[in-house]
C-alpha positions as CSV (number, residue, x, y, z in Angstrom):
1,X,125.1,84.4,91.3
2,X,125.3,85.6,95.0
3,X,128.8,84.4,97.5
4,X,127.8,84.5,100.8
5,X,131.0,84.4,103.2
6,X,130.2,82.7,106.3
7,X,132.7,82.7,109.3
8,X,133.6,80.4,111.8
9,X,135.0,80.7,115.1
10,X,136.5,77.1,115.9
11,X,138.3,75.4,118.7
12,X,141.9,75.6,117.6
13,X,141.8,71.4,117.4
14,X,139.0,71.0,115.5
15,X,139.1,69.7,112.5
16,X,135.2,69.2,111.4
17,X,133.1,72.6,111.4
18,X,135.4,73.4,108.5
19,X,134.5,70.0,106.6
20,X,130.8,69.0,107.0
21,X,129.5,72.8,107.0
22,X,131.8,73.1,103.4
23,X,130.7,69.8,102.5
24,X,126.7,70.3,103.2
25,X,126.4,74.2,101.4
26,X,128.4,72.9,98.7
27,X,126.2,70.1,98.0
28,X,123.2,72.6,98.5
29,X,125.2,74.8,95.5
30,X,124.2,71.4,93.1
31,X,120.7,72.2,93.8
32,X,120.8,75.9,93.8
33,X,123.6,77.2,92.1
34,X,122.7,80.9,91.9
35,X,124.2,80.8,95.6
36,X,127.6,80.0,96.6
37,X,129.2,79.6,99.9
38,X,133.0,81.0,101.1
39,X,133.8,80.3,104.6
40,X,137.0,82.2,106.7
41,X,137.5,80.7,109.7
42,X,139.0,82.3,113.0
43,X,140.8,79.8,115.8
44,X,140.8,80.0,119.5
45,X,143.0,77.3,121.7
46,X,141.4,74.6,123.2
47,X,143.2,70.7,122.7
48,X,141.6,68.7,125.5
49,X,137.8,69.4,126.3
50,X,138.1,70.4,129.9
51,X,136.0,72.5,131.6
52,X,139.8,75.0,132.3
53,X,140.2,74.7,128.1
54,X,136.4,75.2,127.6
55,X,136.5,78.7,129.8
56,X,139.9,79.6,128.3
57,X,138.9,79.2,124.6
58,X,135.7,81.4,125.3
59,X,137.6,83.9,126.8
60,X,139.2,84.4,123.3
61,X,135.6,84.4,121.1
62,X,136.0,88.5,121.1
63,X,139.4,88.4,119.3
64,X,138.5,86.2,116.6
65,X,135.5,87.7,116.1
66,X,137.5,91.0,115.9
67,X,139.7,89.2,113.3
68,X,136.9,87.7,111.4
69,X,134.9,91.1,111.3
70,X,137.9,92.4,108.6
71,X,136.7,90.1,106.6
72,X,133.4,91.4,106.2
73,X,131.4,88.2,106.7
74,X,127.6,87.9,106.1
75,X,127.0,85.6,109.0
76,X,129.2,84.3,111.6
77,X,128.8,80.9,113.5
78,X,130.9,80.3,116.5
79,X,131.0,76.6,116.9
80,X,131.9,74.3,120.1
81,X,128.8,73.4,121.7
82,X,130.2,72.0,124.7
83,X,132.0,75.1,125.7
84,X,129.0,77.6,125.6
85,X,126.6,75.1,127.5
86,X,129.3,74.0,130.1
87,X,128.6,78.1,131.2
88,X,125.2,77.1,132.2
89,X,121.7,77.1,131.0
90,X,121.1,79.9,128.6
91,X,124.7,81.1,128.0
92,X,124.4,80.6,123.9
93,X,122.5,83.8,124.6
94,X,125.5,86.0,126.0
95,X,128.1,84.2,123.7
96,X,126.0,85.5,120.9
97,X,125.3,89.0,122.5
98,X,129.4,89.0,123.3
99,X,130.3,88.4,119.7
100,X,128.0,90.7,117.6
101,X,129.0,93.6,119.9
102,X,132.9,92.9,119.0
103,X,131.3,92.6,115.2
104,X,129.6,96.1,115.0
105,X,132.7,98.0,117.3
106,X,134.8,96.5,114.3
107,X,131.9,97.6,111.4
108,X,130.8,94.4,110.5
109,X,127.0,93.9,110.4
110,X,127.0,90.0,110.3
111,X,124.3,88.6,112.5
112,X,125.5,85.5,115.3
113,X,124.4,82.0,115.4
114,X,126.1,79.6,118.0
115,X,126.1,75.7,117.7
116,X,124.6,75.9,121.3
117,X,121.6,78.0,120.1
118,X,121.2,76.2,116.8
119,X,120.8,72.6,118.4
120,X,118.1,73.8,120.7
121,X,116.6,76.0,117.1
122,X,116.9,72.9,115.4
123,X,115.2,70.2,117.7
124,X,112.4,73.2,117.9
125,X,111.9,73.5,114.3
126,X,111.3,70.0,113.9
127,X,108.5,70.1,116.9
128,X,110.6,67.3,118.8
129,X,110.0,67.5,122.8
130,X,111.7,64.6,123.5
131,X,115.4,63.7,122.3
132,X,118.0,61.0,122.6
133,X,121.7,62.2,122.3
134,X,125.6,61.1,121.5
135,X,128.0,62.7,122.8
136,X,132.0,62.6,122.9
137,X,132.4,64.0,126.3
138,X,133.2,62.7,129.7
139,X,129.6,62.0,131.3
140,X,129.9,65.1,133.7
141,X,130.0,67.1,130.4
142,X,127.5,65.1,128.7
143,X,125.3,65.7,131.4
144,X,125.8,69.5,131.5
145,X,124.3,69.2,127.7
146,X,121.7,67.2,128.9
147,X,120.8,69.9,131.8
148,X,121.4,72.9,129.4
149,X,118.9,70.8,127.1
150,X,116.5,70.6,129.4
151,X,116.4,73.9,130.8
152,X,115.6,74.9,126.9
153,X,112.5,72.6,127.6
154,X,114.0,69.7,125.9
155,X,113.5,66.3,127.5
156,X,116.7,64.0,127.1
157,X,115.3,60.3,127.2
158,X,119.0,59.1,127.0
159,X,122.9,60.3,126.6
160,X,125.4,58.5,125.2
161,X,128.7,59.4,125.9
162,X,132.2,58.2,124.1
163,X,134.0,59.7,126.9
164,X,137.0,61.1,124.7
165,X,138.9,64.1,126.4
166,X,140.6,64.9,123.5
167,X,139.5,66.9,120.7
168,X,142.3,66.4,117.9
169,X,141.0,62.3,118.6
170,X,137.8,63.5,118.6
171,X,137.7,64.9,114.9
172,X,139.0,61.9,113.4
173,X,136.4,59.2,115.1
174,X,134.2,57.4,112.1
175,X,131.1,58.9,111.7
176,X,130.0,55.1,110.2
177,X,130.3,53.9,114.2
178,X,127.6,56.2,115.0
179,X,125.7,53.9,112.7
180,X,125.5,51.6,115.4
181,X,126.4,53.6,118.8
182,X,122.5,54.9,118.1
183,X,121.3,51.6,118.8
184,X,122.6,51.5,122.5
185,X,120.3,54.5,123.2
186,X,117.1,53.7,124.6
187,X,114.7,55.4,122.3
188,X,111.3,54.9,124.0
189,X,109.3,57.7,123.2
190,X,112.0,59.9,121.9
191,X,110.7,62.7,118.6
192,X,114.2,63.2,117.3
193,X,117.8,61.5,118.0
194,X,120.6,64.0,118.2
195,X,123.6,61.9,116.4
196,X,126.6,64.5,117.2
197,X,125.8,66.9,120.1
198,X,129.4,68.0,119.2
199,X,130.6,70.2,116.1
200,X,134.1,67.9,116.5
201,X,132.5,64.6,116.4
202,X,131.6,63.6,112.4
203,X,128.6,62.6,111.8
204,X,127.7,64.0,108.5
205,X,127.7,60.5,106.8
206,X,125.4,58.6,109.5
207,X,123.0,60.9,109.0
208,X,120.2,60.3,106.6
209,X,121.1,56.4,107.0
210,X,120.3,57.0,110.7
211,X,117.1,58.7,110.0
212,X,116.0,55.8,107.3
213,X,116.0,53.4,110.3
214,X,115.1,55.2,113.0
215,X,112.2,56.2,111.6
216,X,112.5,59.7,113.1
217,X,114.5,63.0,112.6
218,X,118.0,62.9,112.9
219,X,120.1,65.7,113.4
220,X,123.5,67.0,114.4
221,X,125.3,70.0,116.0
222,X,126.0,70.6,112.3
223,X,123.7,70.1,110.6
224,X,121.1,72.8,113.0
225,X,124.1,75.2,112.5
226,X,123.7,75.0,109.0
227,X,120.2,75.3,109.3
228,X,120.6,78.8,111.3
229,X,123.4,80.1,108.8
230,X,120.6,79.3,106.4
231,X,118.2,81.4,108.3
232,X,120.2,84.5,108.6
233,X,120.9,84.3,104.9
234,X,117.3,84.3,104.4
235,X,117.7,81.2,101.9
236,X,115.5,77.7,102.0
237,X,117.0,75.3,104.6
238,X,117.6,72.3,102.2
239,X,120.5,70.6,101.6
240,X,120.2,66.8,100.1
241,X,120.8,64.1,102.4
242,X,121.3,65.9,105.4
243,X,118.3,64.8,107.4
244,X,115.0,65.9,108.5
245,X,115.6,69.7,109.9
246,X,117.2,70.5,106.1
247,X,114.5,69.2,103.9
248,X,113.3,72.5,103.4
């Protein structure tokens, strides 16, 4: 039997990266038990999703990852979407670059995946060109996703965006609403609906039922992190009932 122990950088308000990623390698441990999952989490301050918070909290990504390195994690995931793609197209790639640099000057060997990176790895790996998305954000925000997206050569057909500033109200949204918020999105065309471009919004839930009656992949900021942590563990990318992208 083998522990792997991811960390997590998270928003200092958030209150979901540290249930759905538990919850889905958990239920992966069911099916595969020879592997177990231990996560250690590091916090950076950020309450109201602002592009002032969003730069702020990135500005402290090097100090938790400095904190998390004592702990000698086997992969690290920094998770808030919003603030890494608010930077501008292709930032994911210097977040990551900034944070394993902190992780080898402090001896840790752990390899980097960002929520940013793993949305746009995900939506890859399931061959999708074209995407609808839901969002939390203000609709300037939602719209720097969508151009960060698209940049990554990933048409967005339609955004939805809840328009919620804050990120403490954010985390405890129902992820059964989404069940129905997916229905306002024109889908025309569209290879894969993104239910949560947000680790803070749940969505976990909504998932599979989503994909049932869409008829197409489904996935989440969350669910193509876990997918990456899977990756860079070098295990199979299944977990039950978690959509499309972690069938295996």
């Amino acid at each position: 039997m083998t522990d792997h122990h991811v960390g997590l950088i998270v928003p200092s308000s958030n209150l979901t990266m540290e249930t759905e990623l538990p919850r889905m390698l958990h239920a992966r441990e069911a099916v595969d038990p020879e592997h177990r999952f231990v996560f250690h989490a590091a916090r950076a301050r950020m309450q109201q999703v602002t592009p002032e918070q969003l730069r702020a909290m990135n500005a402290q990504s090097e100090r938790a990852a400095a904190e998390l390195a004592d702990a000698r994690p086997d992969v690290v995931a920094t998770a808030c979407l919003v603030a890494i793609m608010a930077q501008g197209p292709g930032y994911h790639c210097t977040a990551e670059e900034a944070i394993t640099t902190t992780l080898r000057s402090e001896g840790s060997q752990a390899p980097v995946v960002s929520s940013a990176g793993a949305l746009i790895a995900g939506i890859q790996a399931l061959g999708a060109k074209k995407v609808a998305i839901i969002t939390p954000y203000l609709k300037p925000l939602t719209q720097l996703v969508v151009d960060y997206l698209q940049d990554a050569g990933i048409e967005v057909l339609d955004a939805l965006s809840l328009e919620i500033p804050d990120n403490l109200a954010v985390g405890r949204l129902d992820a059964d609403d989404l069940r129905e918020h997916w229905r306002k999105l024109d889908m025309t065309g569209a290879d894969a609906l993104v239910l949560s471009a947000c680790v803070q919004m749940p969505s976990l839930a909504a998932i599979q039922p989503v994909e049932d009656e869409a008829g197409i992949p489904v996935l989440s900021s969350a669910t193509a992190t876990t997918f990456r942590i899977l990756q860079e563990l070098g295990l199979p990318t299944t977990v039950p009932n978690a959509g499309r992208l972690l069938a295996g």
